[in-house]
N, C-alpha and C positions, 0 to 999 in steps of 0.2 A: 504494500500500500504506500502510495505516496504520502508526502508530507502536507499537500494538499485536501489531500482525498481526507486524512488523516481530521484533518481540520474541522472539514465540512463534516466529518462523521460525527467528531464533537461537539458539535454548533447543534447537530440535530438530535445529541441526545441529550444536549444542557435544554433544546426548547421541549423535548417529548416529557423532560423531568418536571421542567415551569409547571406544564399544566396539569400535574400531578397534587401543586400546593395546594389551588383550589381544592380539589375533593378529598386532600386530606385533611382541611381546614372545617369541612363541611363533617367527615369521620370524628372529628377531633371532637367535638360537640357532646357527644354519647360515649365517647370509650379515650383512655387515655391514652400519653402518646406511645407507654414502652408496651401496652396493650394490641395496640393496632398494628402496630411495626410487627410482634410477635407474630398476630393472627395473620396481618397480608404476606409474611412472607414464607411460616407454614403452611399457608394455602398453595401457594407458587410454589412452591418445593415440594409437595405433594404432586401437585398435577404434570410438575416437568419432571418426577422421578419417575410416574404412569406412562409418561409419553414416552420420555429417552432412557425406560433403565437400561439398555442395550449399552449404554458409553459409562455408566455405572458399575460394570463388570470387574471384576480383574483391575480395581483401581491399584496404582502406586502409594506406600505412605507419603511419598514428594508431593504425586498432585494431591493428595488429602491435606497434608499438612499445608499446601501453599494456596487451596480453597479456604482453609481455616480461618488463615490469616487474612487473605481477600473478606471474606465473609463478616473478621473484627474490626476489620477498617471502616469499610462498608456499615456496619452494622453502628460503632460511633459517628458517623455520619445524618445516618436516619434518627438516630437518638438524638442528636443535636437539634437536626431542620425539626423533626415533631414538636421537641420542647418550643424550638421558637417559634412556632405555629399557635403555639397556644399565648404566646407574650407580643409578639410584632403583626403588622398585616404580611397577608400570605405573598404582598409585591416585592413588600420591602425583602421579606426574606429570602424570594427568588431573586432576585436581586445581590443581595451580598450574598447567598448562598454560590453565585454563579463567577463570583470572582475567582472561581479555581480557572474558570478560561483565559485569565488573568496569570495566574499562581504556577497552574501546570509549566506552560513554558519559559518559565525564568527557573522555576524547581528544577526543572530538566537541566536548562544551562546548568546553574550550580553543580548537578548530579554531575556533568561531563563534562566540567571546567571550561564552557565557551560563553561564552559571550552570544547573545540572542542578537541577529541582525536588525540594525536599525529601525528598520519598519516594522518591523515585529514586536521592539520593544516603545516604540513612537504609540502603536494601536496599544497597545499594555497601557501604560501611563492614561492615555487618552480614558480607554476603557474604565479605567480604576480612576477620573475625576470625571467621570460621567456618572457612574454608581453613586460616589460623594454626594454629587449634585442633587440627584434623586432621594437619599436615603437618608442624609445626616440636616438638622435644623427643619425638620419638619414639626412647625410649632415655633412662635416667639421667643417661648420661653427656653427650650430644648438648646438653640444654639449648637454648639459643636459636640455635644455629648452624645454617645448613643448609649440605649437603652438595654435590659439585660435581655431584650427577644435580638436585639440585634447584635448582640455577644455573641449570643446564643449563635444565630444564622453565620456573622463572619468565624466561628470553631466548626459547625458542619463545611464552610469552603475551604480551611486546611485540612480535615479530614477527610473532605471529599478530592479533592487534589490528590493525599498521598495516596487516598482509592484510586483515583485515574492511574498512577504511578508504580502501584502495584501491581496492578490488573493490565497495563502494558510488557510487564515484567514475565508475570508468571503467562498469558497465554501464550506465550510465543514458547514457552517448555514443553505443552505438555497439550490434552484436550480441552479445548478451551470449554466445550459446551459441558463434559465433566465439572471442570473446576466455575464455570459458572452456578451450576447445579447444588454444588458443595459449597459454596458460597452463600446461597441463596436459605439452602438448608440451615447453615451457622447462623445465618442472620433472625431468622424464624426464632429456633432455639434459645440465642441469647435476649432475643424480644422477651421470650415467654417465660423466661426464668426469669429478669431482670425487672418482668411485671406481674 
């Protein structure tokens, strides 16, 4: 995959994730966050264990163990954006949650000692006082503070980053749709224990 292609694939699952806040803003309402997180993701890991146990087989402890940890990143992620689902609106929080499109490719430089091409980090900056603009002094009074739902949201965008970062990492080792599976599994699990 290209670096491009790469891009546009991230843009379309930072916007399929957006409209995720809405209904789980609407969930939030009736069941709590580490409650819902548990149930939507033992659901989904259920029904994609019925459909693909065939790549479940014969797993490695490598791909189990590097689903695990996919799944604990991942899983302090959704723990985070739900909490601040219930404290910020669901914009703001998509919003600073999304600064990992932001975070990913300068983390990456750092990771690989380069330096991110000019226009790449020009869009970066840009991007991250564009969020500012939208997100932070909403209110007279508020000025430059933000609030604990948008704490909240900007720790799901460093955890959701090193998810991006991890989950670049490990599918290229092993079966991705396995260790998405196991992933999805750990997330369920630590939802429904942790509520």
């Amino acid at each position: 995959m290209t670096a491009r292609n790469a891009a546009w694939l991230l843009a379309a699952v930072i916007s399929a994730r957006s409209t995720s806040f809405l209904f789980s803003t609407i969930l939030l309402a009736n069941m709590g966050p580490l409650t819902l997180l548990g149930l939507r993701f033992t659901l989904a890991f259920l029904v994609l264990a019925l459909l693909f146990h065939r790549h479940l087989r014969g797993l490695s402890r490598r791909t189990v163990r590097h689903g695990c940890l996919m799944g604990a990143v991942f899983f302090a992620t959704m723990a985070f954006e739900l909490s601040a689902l219930t404290r910020a609106p669901s914009s703001t929080v998509s919003l600073l949650e999304n600064l990992a499109i932001v975070i990913v490719p300068w983390a990456g430089a750092l990771l690989h000692r380069l330096l991110p091409r000019p226009a790449a980090a020009a869009a970066a900056v840009l991007a991250l006082g564009g969020v500012a603009c939208l997100t932070v002094g909403n209110g007279p009074a508020r000025g430059i503070a933000l609030g604990h739902g948008e704490g909240l949201a900007l720790a799901a965008a460093l955890c959701y980053s090193a998810a991006i970062l991890v989950t670049a990492r490990f599918s290229r080792e092993g079966d991705a749709l396995a260790l998405g599976i196991i992933q999805i599994g750990v997330m369920g699990a630590l939802g429904l224990a942790a509520a």
